[in-house]
VOGU-3710 file (C-alpha; in Angstrom, 3 decimals, decimal comma):
1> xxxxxxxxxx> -100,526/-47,932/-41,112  -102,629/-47,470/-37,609  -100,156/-45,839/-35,826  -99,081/-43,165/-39,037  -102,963/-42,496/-39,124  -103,207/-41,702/-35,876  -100,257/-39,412/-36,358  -101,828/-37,628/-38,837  -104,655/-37,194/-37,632  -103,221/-36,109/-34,061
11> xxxxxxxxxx> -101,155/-33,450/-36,271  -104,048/-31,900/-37,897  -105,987/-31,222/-34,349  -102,923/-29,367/-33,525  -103,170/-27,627/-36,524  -106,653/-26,563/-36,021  -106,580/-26,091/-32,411  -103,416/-23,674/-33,082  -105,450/-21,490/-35,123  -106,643/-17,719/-34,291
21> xxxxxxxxxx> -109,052/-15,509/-35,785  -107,103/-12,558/-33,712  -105,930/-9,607/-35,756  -102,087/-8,605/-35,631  -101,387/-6,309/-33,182  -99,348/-3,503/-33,949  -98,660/-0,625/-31,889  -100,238/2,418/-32,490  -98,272/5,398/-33,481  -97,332/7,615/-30,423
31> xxxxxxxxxx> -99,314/11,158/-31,309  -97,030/13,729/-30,509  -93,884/15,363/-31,432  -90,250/14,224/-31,305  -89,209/16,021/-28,593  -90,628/18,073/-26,001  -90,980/21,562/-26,059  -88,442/23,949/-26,390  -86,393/21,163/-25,660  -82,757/21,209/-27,573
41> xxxxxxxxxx> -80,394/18,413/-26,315  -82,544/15,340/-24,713  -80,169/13,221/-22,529  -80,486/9,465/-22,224  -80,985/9,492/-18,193  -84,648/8,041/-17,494  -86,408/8,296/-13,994  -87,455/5,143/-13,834  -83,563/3,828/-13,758  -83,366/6,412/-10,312
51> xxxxxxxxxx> -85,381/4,434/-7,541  -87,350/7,028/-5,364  -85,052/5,697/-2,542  -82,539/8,168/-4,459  -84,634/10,677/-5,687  -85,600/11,729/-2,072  -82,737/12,790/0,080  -83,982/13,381/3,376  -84,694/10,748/5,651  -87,160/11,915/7,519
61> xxxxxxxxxx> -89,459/11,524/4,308  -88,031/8,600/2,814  -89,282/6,571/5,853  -92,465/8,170/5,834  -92,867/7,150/2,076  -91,615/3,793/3,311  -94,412/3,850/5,829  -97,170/4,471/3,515  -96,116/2,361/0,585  -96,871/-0,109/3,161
71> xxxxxxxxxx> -100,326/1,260/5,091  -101,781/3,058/2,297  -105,558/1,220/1,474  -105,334/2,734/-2,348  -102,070/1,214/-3,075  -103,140/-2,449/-0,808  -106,689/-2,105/-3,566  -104,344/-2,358/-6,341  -102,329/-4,669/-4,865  -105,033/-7,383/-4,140
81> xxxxxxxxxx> -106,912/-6,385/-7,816  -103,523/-8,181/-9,501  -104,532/-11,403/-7,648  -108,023/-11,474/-8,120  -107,212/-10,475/-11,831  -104,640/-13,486/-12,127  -107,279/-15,643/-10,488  -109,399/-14,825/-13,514  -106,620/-15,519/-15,987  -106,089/-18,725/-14,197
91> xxxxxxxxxx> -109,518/-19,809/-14,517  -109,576/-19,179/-18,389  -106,153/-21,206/-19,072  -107,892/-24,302/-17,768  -110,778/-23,702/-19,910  -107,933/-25,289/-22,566  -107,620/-28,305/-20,588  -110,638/-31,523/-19,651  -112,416/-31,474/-16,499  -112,249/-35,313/-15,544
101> xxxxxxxxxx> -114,128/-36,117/-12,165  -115,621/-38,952/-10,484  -119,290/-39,678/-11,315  -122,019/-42,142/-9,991  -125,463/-42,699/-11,374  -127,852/-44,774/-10,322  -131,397/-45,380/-12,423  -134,310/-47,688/-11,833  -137,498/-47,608/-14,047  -140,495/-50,325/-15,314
111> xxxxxxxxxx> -139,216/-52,899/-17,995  -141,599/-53,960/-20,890  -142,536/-57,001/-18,745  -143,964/-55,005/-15,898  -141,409/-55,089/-13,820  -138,126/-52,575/-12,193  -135,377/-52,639/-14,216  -131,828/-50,897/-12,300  -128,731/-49,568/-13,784  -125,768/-48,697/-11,706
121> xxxxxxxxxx> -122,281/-47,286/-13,134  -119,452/-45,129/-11,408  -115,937/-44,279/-12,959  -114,607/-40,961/-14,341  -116,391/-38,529/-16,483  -115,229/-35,849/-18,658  -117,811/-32,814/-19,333  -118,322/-31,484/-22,177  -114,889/-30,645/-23,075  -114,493/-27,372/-25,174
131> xxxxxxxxxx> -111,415/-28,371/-27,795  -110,387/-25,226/-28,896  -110,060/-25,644/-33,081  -110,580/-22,063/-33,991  -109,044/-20,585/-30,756  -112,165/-18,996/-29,332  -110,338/-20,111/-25,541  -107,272/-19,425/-26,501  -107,977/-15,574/-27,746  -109,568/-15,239/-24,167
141> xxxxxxxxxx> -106,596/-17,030/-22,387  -104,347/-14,191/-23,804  -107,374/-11,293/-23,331  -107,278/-12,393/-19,871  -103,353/-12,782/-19,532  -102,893/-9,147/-21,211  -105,932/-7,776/-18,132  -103,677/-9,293/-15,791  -100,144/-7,937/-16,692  -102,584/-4,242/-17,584
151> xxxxxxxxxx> -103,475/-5,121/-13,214  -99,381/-4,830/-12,223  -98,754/-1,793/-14,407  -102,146/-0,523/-12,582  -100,714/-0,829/-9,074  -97,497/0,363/-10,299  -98,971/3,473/-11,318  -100,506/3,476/-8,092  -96,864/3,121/-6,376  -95,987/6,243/-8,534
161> xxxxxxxxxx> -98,732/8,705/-7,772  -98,967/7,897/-3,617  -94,599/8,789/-3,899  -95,362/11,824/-5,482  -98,572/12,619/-3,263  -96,323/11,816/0,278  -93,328/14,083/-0,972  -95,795/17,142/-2,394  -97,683/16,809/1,062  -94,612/16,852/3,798
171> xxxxxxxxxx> -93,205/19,179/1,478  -96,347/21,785/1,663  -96,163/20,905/5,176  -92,541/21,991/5,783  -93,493/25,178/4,167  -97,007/25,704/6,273  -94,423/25,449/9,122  -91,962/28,322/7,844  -95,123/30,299/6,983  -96,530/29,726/10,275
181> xxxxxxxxxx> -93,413/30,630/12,285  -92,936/33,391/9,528  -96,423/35,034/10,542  -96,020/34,754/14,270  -93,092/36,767/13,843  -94,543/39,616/12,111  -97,656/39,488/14,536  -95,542/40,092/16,989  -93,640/43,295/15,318  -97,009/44,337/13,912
191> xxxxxxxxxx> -98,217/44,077/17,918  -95,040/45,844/18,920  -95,482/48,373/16,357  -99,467/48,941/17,513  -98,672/49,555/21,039  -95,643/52,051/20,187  -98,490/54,049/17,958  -100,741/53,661/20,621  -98,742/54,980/23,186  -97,808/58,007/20,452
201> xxxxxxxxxx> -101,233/58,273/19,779  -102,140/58,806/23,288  -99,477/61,268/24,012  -100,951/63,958/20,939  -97,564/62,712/18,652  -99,412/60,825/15,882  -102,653/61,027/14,579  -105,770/58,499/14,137  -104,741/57,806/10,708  -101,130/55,767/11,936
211> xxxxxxxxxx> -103,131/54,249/14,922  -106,062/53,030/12,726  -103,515/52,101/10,021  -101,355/50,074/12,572  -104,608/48,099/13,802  -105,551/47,158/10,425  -102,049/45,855/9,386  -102,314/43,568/13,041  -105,537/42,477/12,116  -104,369/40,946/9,043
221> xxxxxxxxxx> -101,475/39,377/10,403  -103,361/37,975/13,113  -105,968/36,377/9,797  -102,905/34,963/8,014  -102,185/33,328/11,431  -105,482/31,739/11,815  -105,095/30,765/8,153  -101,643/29,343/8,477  -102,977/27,428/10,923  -105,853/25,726/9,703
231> xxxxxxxxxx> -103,770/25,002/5,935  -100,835/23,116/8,797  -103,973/20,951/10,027  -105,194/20,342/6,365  -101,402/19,176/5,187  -101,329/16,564/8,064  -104,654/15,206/7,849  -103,704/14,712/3,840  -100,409/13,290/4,830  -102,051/10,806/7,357
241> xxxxxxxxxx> -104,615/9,533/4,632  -101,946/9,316/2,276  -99,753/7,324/5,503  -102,752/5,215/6,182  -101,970/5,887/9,755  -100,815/8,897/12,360  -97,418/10,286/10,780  -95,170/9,447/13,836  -93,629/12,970/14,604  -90,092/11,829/13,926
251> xxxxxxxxxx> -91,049/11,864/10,247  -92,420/15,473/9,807  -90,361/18,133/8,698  -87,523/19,235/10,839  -89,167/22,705/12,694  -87,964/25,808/10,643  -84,788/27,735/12,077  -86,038/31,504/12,080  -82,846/33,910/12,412  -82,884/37,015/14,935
261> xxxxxxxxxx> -82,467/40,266/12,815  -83,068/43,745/14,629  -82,024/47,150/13,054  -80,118/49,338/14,710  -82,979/50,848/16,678  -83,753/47,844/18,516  -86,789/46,674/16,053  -87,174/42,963/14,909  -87,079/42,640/11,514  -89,639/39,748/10,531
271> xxxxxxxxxx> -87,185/37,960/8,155  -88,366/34,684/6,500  -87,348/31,191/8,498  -83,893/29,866/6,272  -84,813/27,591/3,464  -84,312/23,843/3,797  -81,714/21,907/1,830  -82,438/20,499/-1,055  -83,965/17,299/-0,493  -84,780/16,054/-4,122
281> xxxxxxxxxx> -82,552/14,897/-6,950  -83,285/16,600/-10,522  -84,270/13,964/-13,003  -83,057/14,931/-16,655  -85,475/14,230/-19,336  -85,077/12,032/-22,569  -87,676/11,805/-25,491  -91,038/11,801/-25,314  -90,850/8,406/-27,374  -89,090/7,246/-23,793
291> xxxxxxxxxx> -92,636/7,668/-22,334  -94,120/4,767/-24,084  -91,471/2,335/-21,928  -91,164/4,522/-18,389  -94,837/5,377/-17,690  -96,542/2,410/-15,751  -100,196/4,074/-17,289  -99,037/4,085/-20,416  -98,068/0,432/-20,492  -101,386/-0,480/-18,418
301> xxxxxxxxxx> -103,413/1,495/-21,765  -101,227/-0,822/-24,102  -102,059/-4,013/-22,367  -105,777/-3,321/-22,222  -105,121/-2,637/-26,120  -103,752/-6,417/-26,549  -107,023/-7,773/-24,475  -109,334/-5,821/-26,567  -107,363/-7,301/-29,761  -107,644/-10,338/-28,468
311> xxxxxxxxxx> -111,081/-10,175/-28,152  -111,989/-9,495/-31,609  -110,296/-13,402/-32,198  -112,464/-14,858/-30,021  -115,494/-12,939/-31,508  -114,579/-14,294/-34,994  -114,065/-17,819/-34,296  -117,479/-17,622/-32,590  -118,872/-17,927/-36,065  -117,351/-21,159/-36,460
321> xxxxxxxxxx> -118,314/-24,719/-34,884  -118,215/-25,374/-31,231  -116,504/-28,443/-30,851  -116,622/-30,468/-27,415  -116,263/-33,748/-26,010  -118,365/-36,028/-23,534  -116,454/-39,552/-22,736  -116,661/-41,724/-19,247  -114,829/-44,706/-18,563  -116,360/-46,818/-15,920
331> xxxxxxxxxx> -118,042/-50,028/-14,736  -121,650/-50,438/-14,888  -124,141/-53,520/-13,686  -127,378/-53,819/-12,877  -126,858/-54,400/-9,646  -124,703/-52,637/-7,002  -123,252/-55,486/-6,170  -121,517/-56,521/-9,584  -120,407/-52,695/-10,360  -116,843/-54,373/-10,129
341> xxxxxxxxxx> -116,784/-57,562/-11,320  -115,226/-58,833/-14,315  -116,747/-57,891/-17,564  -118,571/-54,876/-16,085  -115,977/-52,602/-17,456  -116,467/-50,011/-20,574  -116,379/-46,397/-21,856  -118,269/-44,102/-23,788  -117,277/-41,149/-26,389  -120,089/-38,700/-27,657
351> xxxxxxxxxx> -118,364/-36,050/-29,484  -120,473/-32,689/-30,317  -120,304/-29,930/-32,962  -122,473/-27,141/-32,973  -122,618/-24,959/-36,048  -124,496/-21,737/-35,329  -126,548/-21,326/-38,388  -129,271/-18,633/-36,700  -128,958/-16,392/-33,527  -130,953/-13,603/-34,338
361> xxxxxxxxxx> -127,468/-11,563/-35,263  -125,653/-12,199/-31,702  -122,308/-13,046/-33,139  -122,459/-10,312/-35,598  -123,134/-7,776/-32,384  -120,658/-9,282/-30,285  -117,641/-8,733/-33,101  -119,363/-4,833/-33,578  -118,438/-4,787/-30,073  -115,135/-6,151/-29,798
371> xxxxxxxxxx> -114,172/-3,619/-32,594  -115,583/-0,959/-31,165  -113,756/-1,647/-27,359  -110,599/-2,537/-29,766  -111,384/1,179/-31,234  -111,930/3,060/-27,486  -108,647/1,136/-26,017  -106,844/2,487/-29,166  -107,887/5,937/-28,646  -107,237/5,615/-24,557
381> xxxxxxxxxx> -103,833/4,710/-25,301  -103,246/7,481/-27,758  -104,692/9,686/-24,546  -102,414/8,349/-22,301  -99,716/9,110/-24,708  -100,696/12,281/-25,280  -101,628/13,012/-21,417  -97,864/12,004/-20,402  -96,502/14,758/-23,201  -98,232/17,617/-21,496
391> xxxxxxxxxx> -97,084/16,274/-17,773  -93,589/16,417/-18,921  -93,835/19,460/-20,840  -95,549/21,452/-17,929  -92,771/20,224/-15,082  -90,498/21,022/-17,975  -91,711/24,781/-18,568  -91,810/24,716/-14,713  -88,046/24,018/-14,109  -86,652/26,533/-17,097
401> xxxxxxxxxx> -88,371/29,926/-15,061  -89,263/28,896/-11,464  -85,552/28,973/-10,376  -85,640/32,533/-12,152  -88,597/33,497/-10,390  -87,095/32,382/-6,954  -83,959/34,073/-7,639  -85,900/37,556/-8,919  -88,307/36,850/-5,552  -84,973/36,448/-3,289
411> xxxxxxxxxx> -83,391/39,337/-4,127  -87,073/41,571/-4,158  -87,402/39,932/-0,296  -83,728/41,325/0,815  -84,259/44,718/-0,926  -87,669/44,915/1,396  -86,264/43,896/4,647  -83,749/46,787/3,935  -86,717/49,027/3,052  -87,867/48,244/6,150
421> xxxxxxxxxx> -85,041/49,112/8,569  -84,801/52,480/6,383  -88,323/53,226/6,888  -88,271/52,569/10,848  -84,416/54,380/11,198  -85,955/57,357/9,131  -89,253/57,661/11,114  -86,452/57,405/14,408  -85,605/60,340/12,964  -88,611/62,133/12,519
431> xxxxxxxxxx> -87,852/62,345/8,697  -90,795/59,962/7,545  -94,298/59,374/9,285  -95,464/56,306/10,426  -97,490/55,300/7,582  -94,009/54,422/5,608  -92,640/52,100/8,252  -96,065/50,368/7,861  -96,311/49,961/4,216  -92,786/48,403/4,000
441> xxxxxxxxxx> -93,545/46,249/6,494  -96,547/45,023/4,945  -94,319/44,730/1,601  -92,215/42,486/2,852  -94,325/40,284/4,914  -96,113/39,619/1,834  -92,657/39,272/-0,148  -91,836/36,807/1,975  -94,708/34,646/2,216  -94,328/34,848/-1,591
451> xxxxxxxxxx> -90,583/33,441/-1,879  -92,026/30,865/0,416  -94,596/29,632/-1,951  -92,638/29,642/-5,431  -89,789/27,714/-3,458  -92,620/25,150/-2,643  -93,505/25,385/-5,882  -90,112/24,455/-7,621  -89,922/21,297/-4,811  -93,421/19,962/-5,932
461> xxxxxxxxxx> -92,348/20,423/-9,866  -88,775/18,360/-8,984  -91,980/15,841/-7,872  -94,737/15,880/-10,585  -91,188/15,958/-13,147  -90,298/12,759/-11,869  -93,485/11,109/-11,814  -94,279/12,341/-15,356  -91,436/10,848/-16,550  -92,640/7,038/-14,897
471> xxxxx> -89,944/6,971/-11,680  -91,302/5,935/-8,118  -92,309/2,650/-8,653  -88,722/0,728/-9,216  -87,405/-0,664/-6,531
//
């Protein structure tokens, strides 16, 4: 009859210490449409099943973004936040459990007959011991356990944006370089060009107008120089932030190959340096509903969702007693000397429940406040959410009319450069003036520099697509 007691009464602690004031957590509904924009067939593919290892297809960057996914400070933050964050979900699992230690005590104080009377005891001790009834530890156990897992997605995120940040920078860089070698060129045809007027000028066959003309069209070139310059410096010191170190110079972009092109007079044409390869891999895109399992931010929002839930639970069973436990088991004498001899031995039990009956409306505030975090986190996730849409529908918009744009630009940068050999072969020929060859020069320098940037452009929205979609983490 003991023993089936005991049983019982063993069962019902479990049953109390099992139970949870924390509200069912359910998902929030993702706010925003079915599919993305203009979008008619979504595919299954998802970037975060294509490693960035295969995104990127030229060396020379993949071991750069090697390099900094191993240097970069931002990325070793995040890293060392998951372990300080499982520390603290560490610390609140053992909350669950007894404290037992080794304690000694020694007191000495008058008797009732005037003289000292000593007590001495040592054995183990267990403090104030926390059982958890209406799982007020447990609801933080998993609050602290959802932080913790919300940590990882953090730094994956993290891993995401410095991919994406590396490949946008060497790739502006590569295309400072064409620019730059682009604009020496036509410096030196606009200088060629300004001593041929000068020397025209001189000799009473041209007027002010083409000499001034020609020395404000130099100028400018030699401005975009100095500008070209500086924006080269600007990509590498981003890049070497981003690297956490000096890019070694094996692992910038490959120097541009710029083509000869004269016309039939003898005049170099300043053509734009040839176009790199293609270096990135296009990423399809599925359905925005995809987002809520790909994006690494999206699943750090939900996590800090789940600790906010579970923080209403331990706000509610806050209301209800505190129970916790106080027991030693030891030897005690009055002398130092007989702590261990026979008969000294014993233990003590002082069990506690504290029933908050008035605290001035703490409780009350502290589950207003839990709500009210669970409330933000809910509307932080729906942001994320709704963030991630518009990321995906931008790099989306970009890729259905940039590669139109760079075709239209292409074909606009080949119909100047032949502008330009007309203009020069028809001033040759004393059918034009001057100012002609001038103008389509200036046309198709800034043609040029134009096809230039969009091509950037269409690299860095291959980039922020894949990101958006939650690829560069998986390895």
């Amino acid at each position: 009859m003991t023993h089936l007691r005991f049983g019982a009464l063993s069962l019902a602690v479990l049953a109390l210490s099992a139970c949870s004031f924390t509200p069912k957590y359910e998902r929030p509904a993702a706010p925003v449409a079915a599919t993305f924009p203009d979008q008619v067939a979504p595919v299954a593919a998802q970037a975060d099943n294509l490693a960035w290892r295969e995104f990127v297809g030229d060396a020379r960057l993949r071991d750069l973004i090697a390099l900094a996914l191993a240097n970069n400070r931002d990325l070793r933050v995040a890293t060392l936040n998951i372990e300080q964050v499982r520390a603290q979900y560490q610390i609140r699992r053992a909350d669950q459990f007894p404290s037992v230690g080794l304690a000694a005590a020694g007191n000495r104080q008058p008797d009732a007959n005037g003289g000292i009377a000593s007590t001495y005891s040592v054995g183990l001790a267990l403090s104030s011991w926390e059982i958890d009834f209406f799982g007020r530890l447990g609801s933080l156990k998993e609050a602290a356990l959802a932080q913790y897992l919300a940590s990882e997605e953090a730094r994956h995120a993290a891993q995401t944006s410095l991919v994406a940040a590396v490949a946008s920078s060497w790739l502006s860089l590569q295309t400072n370089d064409e620019l730059l070698a682009l604009t020496q060129r036509t410096v030196a045809t606009r200088e060629d060009s300004l001593r041929l007027s000068k020397l025209r000028f001189d000799n009473g066959a041209t007027s002010a107008l083409d000499l001034r003309q020609a020395e404000s069209l130099t100028a400018a070139a030699q401005s975009a120089l100095a500008q070209q310059r500086r924006a080269r410096a600007l990509d590498l010191n981003a890049l070497t932030l981003l690297v956490g170190q000096t890019p070694p110079a094996g692992l910038l972009p490959a120097p541009p190959t710029m083509p000869q092109a004269t016309t039939a007079n003898g005049v170099v044409v300043p053509v734009a340096p040839v176009p790199a390869a293609a270096m990135l891999r296009d990423v399809p895109a599925g359905l925005p509903s995809d987002l809520l399992a790909r994006r690494p931010d999206i699943r750090q929002a939900e996590q800090q969702l789940i600790a906010a839930n579970a923080n209403i639970g331990a706000a509610r069973a806050a209301f209800f007693p505190r129970i916790s436990l106080t027991a030693s088991a030891g030897t005690a004498s009055s002398s130092l000397s007989g702590l261990f001899e026979s008969g000294s031995w014993g233990f003590t039990l002082a069990p506690q429940a504290l029933l908050p009956i008035f605290d001035a409306g703490r409780n009350n505030a502290n589950l207003g406040s839990a709500k009210a975090a669970r409330d933000i986190a809910v509307a932080q996730y729906e942001k994320s959410i709704q963030t991630a849409f518009r990321e995906v529908a931008d790099a989306l918009a970009g890729s259905a009319t940039l590669g139109d744009q760079l075709t239209a630009q292409q074909v606009q940068a080949t119909a100047e450069a032949e502008r330009f050999r007309l203009a020069e072969l028809r001033y040759r020929n004393g059918v034009s003036s001057f100012l002609d060859v001038l103008d389509a020069q200036r046309s198709l320098f800034t043609t040029q520099q134009a096809l230039a940037q969009t091509r950037l452009a269409q690299q860095q929205n291959q980039v922020a697509l894949y990101k958006a979609l939650g690829g560069g983490w998986t390895e």
